[in-house]
N, C-alpha and C positions, 0 to 999 in steps of 0.2 A: 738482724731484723730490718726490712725495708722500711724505709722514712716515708711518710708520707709528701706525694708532690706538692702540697701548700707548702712545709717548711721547707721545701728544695727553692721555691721560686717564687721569687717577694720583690713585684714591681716597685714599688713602693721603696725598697731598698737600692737595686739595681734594673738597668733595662738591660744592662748584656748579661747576653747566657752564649755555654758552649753546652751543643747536644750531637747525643752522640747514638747511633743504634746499631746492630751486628746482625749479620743473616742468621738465621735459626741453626743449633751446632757448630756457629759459624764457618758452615759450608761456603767456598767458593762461587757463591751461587750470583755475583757480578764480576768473573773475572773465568781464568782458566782452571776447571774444578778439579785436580790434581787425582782427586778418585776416581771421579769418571770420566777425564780425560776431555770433558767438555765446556768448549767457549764460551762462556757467557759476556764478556768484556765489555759487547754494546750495549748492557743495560748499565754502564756508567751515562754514559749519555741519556739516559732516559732520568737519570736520579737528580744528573745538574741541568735538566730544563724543567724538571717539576720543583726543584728546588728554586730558580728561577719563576719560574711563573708563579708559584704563589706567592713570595716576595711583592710581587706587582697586585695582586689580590688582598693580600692580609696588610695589618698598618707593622712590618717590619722589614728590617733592612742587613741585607746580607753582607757580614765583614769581611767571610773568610768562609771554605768551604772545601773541603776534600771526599772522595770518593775513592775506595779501595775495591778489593778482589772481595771479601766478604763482611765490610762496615763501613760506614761514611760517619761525617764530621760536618757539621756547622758551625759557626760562631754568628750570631746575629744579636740585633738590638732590637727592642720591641718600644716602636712608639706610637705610645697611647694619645698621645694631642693629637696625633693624625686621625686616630680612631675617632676619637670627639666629634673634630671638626666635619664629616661627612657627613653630608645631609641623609634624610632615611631613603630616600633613591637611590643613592649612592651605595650606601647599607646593603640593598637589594640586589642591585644589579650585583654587585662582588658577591655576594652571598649565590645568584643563579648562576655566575660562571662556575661556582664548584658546586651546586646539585642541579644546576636545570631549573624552570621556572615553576616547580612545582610549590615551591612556598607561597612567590606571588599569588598564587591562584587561591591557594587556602588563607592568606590576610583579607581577602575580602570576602571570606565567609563569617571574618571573628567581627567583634565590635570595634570603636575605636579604640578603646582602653585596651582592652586583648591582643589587639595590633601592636599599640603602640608598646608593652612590656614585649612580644615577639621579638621586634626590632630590635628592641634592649640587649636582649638576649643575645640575636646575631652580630650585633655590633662589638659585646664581648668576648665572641666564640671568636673572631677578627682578630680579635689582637691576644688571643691565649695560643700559646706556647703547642698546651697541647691536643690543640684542636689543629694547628700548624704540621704536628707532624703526624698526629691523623689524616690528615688530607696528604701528606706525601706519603707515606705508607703503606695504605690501604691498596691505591691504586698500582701501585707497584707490582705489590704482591700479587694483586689480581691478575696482573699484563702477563707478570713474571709465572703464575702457574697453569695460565690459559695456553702459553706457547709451550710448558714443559709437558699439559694436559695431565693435571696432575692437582690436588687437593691439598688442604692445610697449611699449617704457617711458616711463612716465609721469613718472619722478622724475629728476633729471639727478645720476648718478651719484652719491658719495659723501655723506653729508650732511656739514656742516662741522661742529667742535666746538671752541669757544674753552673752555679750564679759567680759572675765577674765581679769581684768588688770594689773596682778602680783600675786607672787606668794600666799598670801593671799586670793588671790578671788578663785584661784585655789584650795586650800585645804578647803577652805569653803565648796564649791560648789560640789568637790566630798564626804565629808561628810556628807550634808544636801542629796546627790543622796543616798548614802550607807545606810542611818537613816531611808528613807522613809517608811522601811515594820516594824519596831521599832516606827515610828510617829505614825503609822497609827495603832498599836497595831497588826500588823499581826504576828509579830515573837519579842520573848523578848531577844534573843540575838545577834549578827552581824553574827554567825557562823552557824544560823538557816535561817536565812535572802535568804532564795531563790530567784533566779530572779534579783540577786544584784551581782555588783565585788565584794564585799566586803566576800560576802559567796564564792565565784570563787577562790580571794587569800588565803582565809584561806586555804577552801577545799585545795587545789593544794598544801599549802604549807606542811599542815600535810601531806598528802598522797605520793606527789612526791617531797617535799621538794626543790620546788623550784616554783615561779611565774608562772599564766600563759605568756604561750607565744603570746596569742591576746590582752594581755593588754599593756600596758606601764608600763614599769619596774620604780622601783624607783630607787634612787641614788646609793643603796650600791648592786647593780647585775655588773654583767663586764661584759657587752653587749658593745664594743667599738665606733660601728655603730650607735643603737639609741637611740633617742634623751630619755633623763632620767625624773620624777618627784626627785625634788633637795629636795628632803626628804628620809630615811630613812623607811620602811615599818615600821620594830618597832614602830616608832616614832607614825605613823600614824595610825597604829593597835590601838594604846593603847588613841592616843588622840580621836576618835571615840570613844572607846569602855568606855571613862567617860563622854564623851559629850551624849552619850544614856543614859548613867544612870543618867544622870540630868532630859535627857527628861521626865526619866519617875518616873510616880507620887510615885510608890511604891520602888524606890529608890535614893531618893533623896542625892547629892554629891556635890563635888567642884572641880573646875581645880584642878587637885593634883601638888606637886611641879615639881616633875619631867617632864610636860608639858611646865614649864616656856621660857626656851629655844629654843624652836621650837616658838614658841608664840613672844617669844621677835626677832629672825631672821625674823619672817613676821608681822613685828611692830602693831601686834594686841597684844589690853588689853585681859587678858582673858574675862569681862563680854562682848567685844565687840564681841569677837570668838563667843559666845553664842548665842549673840543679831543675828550675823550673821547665824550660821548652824541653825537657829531654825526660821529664818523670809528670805531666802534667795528670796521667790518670791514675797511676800508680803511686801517689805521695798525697794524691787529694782525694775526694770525695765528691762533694756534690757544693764547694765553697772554693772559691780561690781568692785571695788579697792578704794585706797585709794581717800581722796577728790582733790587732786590736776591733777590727772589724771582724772579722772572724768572732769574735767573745760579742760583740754586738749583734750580729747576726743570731748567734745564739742563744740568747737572752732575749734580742725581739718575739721570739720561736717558742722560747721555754723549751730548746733542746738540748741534749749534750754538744760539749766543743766539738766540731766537723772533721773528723778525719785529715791532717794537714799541718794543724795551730803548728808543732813543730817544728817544718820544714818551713814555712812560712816568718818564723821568729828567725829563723837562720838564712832569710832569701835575702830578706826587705833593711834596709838602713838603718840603724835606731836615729828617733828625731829628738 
């Protein structure tokens, strides 16, 4: 039975989410379609500038992001004090960059009151998740069947949304995004990894020695304003960059010491680290963190325990 998205995604709870969506049959339909032998590859690039640009429209921020031959990956944060603080101008305009000024035009038909609930409205649609990937989706899909000249859906149904429930689930989650074209054999190192942040931050940092600025910074940038990942890039270069060389067969490795610390700060064992970047969709559900948030999540919900509690009691350190 499909859960309803209220109980998948509870700002309230957490702001990070990983989401996830798949081409329709999941056909090749952003890569080379092995059926009919045709290239679609450049509409990866059209997925990480819409994924991009609304990032810079909506109030969230993008941790982590991959793009495949027929599904993509997110990891983002949603924040709501940014929402807040825009004045109803501000509202507006982000609101016409993704339909055009036709809204402005009908607020001065309504009353004050009428207006001012409008705004309310848009201001929420802002910082919701799944108005986020309505707005990447739709237009996609439209680009994507206008060039094939060709009708119906392009995206397979729902997209997925696992809730981050600490800082663990968060560096999981954008590892297992960053690893994807390394899983999948498409690229053998994280710095070849197109289509991915993890080839974005490198690139950016050799070249202009310094992060991008559509991502989310980590801890050690002096951005005063926003909001950080409470890790190190270091840290998290290097925990990536041995966690693929496990994955893969013709390099086989071990957490090296110098990971210990980062690992022991987000009370994961290292074989639990592993268990988790390498089974993040297939062992969970639409929850990721330690087990006792987990039963709290599920009790805020009044749902059953989330696909996971398990693996989850076996990832995370007892405190």
């Amino acid at each position: 039975m499909t859960t309803a998205r209220a109980a998948q995604i509870d700002y309230a709870t957490t702001a990070y989410y990983h989401l996830m969506n798949r081409c329709v049959r999941r056909s090749y339909l952003c890569g080379m379609d092995k059926d009919t032998g045709k290239d679609y590859s450049h509409r990866k690039q059209w997925l990480v500038d819409r994924i991009k640009q609304l990032a810079s429209i909506f109030s969230v921020h993008i941790c982590a992001y991959a793009v495949m031959s027929n599904h993509y990956h997110i990891v983002l944060y949603v924040n709501l004090e940014m929402a807040k603080n825009w004045s109803d101008e501000e509202v507006l305009a982000r609101w016409t960059q993704l339909f055009g000024p036709s809204t402005a035009k009908q607020l001065t038909k309504f009353s004050l009151e009428l207006a001012q609930e409008k705004l309310a409205e848009l201001r929420a649609r802002l910082s919701s998740l799944s108005w986020y990937m309505r707005c990447l989706n739709e237009p996609i899909a439209r680009r994507a069947n206008l060039e094939d000249d060709l009708d119906g859906r392009f995206w397979q149904g729902r997209f997925k949304s696992q809730a981050l429930l600490d800082e663990g689930a968060v560096l999981s989650a954008m590892a297992y995004v960053d690893l994807n074209p390394i899983r999948a054999k498409l690229a053998d190192i994280p710095e070849n990894s197109e289509f991915t942040s993890i080839y974005e931050r490198i690139h950016s940092a050799l070249e202009h020695e310094k992060q991008p600025e559509n991502l989310m910074p980590f801890s050690n940038e002096t951005d005063p304003i926003l909001p950080k990942l409470n890790f190190s890039f270091k840290a998290y270069l290097e925990l990536v960059e041995t966690t693929g060389r496990i994955f893969r067969e013709d390099k086989p490795g071990r957490i090296l010491d110098y990971h210990e610390a980062i690992l022991s700060r987000l009370n994961l064992t290292a074989s639990g680290w592993l268990k988790i970047a390498r089974n993040l969709e297939t062992e969970f559900c639409y929850v990721l963190g330690q087990g006792v948030k987990f039963k709290n999540f599920a009790k805020t919900h009044r749902i059953r325990l989330p696909k996971g509690m398990k693996t989850a009691l076996s990832c995370y350190r007892l405190k």
